[in-house]
C-alpha positions in Angstrom: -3.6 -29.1 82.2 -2.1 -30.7 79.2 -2.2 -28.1 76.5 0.0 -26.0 79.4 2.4 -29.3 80.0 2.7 -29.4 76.1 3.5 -25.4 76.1 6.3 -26.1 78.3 7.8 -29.3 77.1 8.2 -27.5 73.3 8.7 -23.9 75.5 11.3 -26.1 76.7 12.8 -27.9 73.4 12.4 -24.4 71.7 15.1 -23.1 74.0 17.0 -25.9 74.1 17.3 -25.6 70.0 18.0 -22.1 69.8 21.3 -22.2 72.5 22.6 -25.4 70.6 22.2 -23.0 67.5 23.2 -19.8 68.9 26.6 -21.8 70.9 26.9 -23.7 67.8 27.6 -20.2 65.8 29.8 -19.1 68.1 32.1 -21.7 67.8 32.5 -22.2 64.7 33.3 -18.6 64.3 35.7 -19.3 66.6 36.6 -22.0 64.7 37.1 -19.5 61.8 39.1 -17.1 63.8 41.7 -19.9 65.2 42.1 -21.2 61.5 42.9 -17.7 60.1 45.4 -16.6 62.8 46.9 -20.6 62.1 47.5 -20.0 58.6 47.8 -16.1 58.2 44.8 -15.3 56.6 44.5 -11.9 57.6 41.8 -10.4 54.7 40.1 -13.4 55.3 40.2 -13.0 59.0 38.7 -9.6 58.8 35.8 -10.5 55.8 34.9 -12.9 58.6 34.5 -10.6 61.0 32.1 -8.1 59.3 30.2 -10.9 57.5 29.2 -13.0 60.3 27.5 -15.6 58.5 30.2 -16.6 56.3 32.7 -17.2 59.4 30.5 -19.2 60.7 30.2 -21.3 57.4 34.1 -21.5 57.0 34.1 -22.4 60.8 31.9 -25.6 60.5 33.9 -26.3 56.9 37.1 -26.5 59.0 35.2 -28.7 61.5 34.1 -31.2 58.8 37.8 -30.9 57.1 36.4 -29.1 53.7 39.0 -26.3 54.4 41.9 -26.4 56.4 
C-alpha cells in the first residue's frame, strides 16, 4: 500500500510540475506577443512565433525587466 500512495503523491507532483511549466510557457509567450504589439516589433513578433522557445525566453526577460 505505500509504494502505490508514493506513486500517486509524485503521479501527483509530476502533473502538478508539468502544468506550472506548460502555463508558465504560455504566458510568457504571451508576454512576448503583448511586448511586440507595445513597441512595434513586427520581425520580432513573427521570429517569435515560429521559434517558440525563444518567445518564451523574451517573455520571461520582459517579466524580470531584462527587456522592455
Amino acid at each position: 500500500m505505500q509504494l502505490i500512495d508514493k506513486i500517486k503523491s509524485g503521479g501527483i507532483a509530476l502533473i502538478s510540475t508539468a502544468l506550472i511549466v506548460v502555463l508558465g510557457g504560455f504566458a510568457a509567450w504571451v508576454t512576448h506577443i503583448v511586448s511586440c504589439f507595445q513597441n512595434g516589433e513586427w520581425g520580432f513578433l513573427l521570429v517569435g512565433a515560429l521559434f517558440f522557445p525563444l518567445a518564451v525566453i523574451h517573455g520571461i526577460g520582459v517579466w524580470f525587466g531584462f527587456w522592455e
